[in-house]
Steps between C-alpha positions, in 0.01 A plus 500: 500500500273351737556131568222221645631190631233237628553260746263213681338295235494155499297196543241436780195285609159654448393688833850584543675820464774690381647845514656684218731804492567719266828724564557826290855704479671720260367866380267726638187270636209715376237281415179580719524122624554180405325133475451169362311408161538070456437297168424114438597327177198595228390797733444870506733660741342604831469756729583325871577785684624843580622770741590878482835589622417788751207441660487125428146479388422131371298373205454158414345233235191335505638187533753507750251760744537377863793264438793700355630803679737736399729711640806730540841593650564830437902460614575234307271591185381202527082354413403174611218258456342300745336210344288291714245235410647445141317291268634300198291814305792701621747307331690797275821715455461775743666852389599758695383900345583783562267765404155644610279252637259769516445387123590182473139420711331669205687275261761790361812418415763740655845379605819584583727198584376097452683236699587187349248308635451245804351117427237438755351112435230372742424130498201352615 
């Protein structure tokens, strides 16, 4: 069974920034990548970002374009998101997938593991 732990939320000025990590383990890792979906209180769940597993191709939400960044360690199995320039709008529980992010831009739902979730709060 493939486990996600999150780590890195927490609570930080607007402008600030923060770095989450999400760390998989146990089975056979096949998902074609992995990647962060985030939702606020009264909110649809959202797409943040994504990257494929081999070739560690990127996609990425409207809303967090050119300030979030995404990325991988391949030794570790490990994703993490760079979050710069956060905004109280970014206020949600962040959530580690893993899956095919390949979809998830196109708004499909395909997963294979969810973590538990990270609390990110920005305060302005």
């Amino acid at each position: 069974q493939l486990q996600l732990v999150e780590s890195g939320g927490g609570l930080v000025q607007a402008g600030g920034s923060l770095r989450l990590a999400c760390a998989a383990s146990g089975g056979t890792f096949s998902s074609y990548g992995m990647g962060w979906f985030r939702q606020a209180p009264g909110k649809e769940r959202e797409f943040v970002a994504g990257i494929t597993w081999y070739l560690g191709n990127t996609h990425y939400g409207a809303s967090v374009k050119d300030r979030f960044t995404i990325s991988r360690d391949k030794a570790i199995n490990t994703v993490y998101l760079q979050m710069n320039n956060l905004k109280p709008e970014d206020t949600a529980v962040y959530s580690c997938a893993a899956g095919d992010p390949r979809l998830w831009v196109l708004s499909m739902p395909s997963y294979d593991a969810w973590g538990q979730g990270t609390q990110v709060t920005v305060s302005s």
